[in-house]
N, C-alpha and C positions, 0 to 999 in steps of 0.2 A: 083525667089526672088533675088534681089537684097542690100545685105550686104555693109554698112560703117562699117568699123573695125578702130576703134583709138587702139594702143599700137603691132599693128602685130610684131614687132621686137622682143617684149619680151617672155619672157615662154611659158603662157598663149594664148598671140598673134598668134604667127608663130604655135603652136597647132591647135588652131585655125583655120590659114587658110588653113590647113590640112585637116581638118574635116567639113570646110564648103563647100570645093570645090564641092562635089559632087552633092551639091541640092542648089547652091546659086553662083550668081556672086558676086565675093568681091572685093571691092575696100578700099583696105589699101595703104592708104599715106605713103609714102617711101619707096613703092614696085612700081615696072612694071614702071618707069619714072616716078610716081608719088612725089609732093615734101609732106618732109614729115611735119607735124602737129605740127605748135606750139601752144599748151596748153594753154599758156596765153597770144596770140592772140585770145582773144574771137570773135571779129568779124573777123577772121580766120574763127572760129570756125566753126559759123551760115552759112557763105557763104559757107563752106566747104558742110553742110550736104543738105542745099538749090537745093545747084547746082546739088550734088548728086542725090538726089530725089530718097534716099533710100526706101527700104521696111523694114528694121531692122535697129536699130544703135546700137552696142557694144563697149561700152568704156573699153578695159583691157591696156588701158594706166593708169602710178600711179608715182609717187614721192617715189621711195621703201626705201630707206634709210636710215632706219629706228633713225638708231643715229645720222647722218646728218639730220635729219626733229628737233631736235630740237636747233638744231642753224641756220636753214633753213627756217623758221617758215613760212615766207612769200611765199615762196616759195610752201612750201608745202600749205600750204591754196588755193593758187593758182590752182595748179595740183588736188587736191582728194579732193578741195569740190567746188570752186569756178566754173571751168570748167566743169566739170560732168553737173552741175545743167543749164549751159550753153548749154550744148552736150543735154542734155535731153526735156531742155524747145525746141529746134531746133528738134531735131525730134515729141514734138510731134506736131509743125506748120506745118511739111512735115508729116503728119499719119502715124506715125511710131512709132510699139514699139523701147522699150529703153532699152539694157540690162549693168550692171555695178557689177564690181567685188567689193568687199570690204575683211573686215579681221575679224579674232578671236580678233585683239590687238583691239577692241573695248568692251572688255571685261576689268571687274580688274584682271581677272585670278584666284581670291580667289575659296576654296573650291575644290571638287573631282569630284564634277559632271557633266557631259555634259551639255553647254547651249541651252536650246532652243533659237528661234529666236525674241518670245517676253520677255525672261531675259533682265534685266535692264543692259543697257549699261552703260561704266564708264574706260573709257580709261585711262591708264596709263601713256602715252607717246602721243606725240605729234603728230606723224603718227596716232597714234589710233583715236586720235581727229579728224587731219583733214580728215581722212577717216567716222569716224560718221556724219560729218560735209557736207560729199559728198553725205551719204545717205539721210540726209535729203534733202538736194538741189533734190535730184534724186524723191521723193516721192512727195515733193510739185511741182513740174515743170511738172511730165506727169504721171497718174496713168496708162497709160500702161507701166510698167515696171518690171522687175526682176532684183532683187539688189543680188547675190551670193556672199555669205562669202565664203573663204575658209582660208585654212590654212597649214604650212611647204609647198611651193608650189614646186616640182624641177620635170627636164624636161634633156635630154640627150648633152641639150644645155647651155648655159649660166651659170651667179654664181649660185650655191646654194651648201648647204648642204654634198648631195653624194660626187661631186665632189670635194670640201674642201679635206672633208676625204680620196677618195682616192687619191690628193695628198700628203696628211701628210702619211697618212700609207706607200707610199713607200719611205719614207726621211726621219721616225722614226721609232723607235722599241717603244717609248711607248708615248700612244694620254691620253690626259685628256678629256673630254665630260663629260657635264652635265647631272645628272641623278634626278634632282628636278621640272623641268620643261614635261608636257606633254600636247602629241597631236597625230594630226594625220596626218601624211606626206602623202602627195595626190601631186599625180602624173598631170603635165602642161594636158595631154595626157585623163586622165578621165574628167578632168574641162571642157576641150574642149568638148570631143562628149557628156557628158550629154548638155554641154550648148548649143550645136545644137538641141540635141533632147528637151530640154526644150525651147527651141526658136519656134521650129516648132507647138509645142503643143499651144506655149502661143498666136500664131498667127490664132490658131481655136477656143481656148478657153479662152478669154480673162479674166475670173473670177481668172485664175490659178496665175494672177501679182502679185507681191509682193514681199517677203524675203524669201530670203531659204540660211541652210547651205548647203555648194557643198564642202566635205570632204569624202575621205577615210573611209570604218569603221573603227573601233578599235580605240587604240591606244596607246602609247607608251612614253615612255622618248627619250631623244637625244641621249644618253649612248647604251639604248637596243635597239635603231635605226642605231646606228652609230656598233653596234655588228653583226646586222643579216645584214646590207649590206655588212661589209670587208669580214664576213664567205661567202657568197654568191661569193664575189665579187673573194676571195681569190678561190672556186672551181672552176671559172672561167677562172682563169687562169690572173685576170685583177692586181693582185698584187703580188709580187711574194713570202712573208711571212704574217703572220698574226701578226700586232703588239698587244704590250699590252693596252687594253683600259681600264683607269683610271676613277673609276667615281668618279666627283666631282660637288658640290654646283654650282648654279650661281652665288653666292655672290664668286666665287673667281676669277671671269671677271668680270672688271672693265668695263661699258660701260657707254655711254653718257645716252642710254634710257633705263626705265625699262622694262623689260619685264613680261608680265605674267607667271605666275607658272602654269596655268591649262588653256591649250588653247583647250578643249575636246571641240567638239561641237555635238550637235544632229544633224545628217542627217535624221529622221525619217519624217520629213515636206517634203521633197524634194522627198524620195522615194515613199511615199504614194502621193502624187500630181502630178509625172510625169511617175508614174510604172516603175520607174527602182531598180534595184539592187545594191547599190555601193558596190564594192567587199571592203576585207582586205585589210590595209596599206600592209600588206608585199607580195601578189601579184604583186601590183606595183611595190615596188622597185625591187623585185627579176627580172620582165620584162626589167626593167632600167638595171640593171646588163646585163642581156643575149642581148642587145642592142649597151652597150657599147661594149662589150667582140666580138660581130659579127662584127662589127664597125672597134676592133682593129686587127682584124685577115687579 
């Protein structure tokens, strides 16, 4: 089987090409001498997957930005809905399924309860748009496709989340973290091998296309996220006291984009479609920890 990967650089990405290596050759632009992929070169784009003459195409490239996407606008239009549907109508000229990441922030976040995948979309923020804006480009362009939400995405590389904090935790004795907002932090590292293993499935059993959430079970606030990684992180050895964590509103970070309050999502479509298991949010991180910590030794 032969893989086009758009976004290999990112979390997700470089996961990714971890996890495909073993049953797929992959060609990701701006790895191996490869140049890498401009996004809003669309006939870039076409040529790119043409010439490739892929078996799969995976776009985990995106505009992350999220408070940048709304002074960005065009930009982000560009990136997560314009190109996707670009990326998707081109593989499926070349017979290729089309797989495409998207988000929770396509959600308004109201309420307490997990969404399923046919809950009414209604984005908050600009990112959220033009991420729904991807998916639909994605649905009308190739119905062989798998469009994965996911959500708090972090990985033992790049920005996110953990590593924030455990910068602050060793520069401060006391963090503020929010405790009004929830989800489920899912690890680059799960997103990946389910998405292989849901890749291989959808390549036997074409019925299985469509939406699915790709999250962590459970889930949590950023507060009692940000508590069970330092404790973890602190047994480890990876910080050398445990500071005070503060919990506080959203409303007392000022940002450019709103955020949702309730980014729960239902994984129950995903596990029952592709028989897998997604473990607990706090296996993952606690793994992230003993990674990092191996890492630093």
């Amino acid at each position: 089987m032969k893989v086009l990967l758009l976004g290999g650089s990112g979390q997700v990405g470089f996961e990714l090409q971890r996890a495909l290596a073993p049953v797929a050759e992959v060609i990701a632009p701006g790895f191996d001498g490869l140049a890498r992929a401009d996004l809003s070169d669309f006939a870039f784009l076409e040529n790119l997957v043409s010439g490739a003459k892929p078996d799969l195409v995976i776009n985990a490239a995106a505009h992350t930005a999220v408070d940048k996407a709304e002074t960005e606008r065009e930009l982000a239009n560009i990136i997560n809905a314009q190109a996707p549907g670009v990326l998707a109508r081109a593989a499926k000229k070349a017979g290729a399924p089309f797989i495409h990441y998207s988000t929770d922030y396509v959600f308004d976040g109201s309420g307490d309860a997990p969404r399923g995948e046919d809950d009414v979309a209604k984005p908050l923020n600009h990112y959220g748009a033009s991420k729904l804006a991807g998916e639909d480009e994605v649905r009308s362009e190739n119905p062989q496709h798998l469009i994965l939400r996911t959500s708090w995405v972090y990985a033992p590389h790049g920005k996110n989340f953990p590593k924030t904090m455990l910068r602050l935790a060793r520069e401060k004795d006391l963090l503020q973290v929010v405790d009004d907002q929830f989800g489920a932090p899912t690890s680059a590292e799960l997103v990946a091998d389910a998405t292989v293993h849901a890749a291989l499935r959808l390549r036997r059993v074409s019925e299985v296309a469509g939406t699915y959430h790709l999250v962590a079970s459970g889930f949590t606030s950023w507060h009692r996220y940000a508590m069970h990684l330092l404790s973890a992180s602190h047994q480890q050895g990876l910080i050398p006291r445990l500071p005070k964590v503060e919990p506080v509103p959203a409303k007392q970070f000022a940002t450019a984009a709103v955020r949702p309050q309730n980014s729960r999502l239902s994984n129950a479509k995903f596990q029952r479609a592709f028989g897998l298991r997604l473990p607990d949010w706090e296996q993952g991180v606690d793994r992230l920890v003993r990674e990092l910590a191996k890492a630093s030794v």
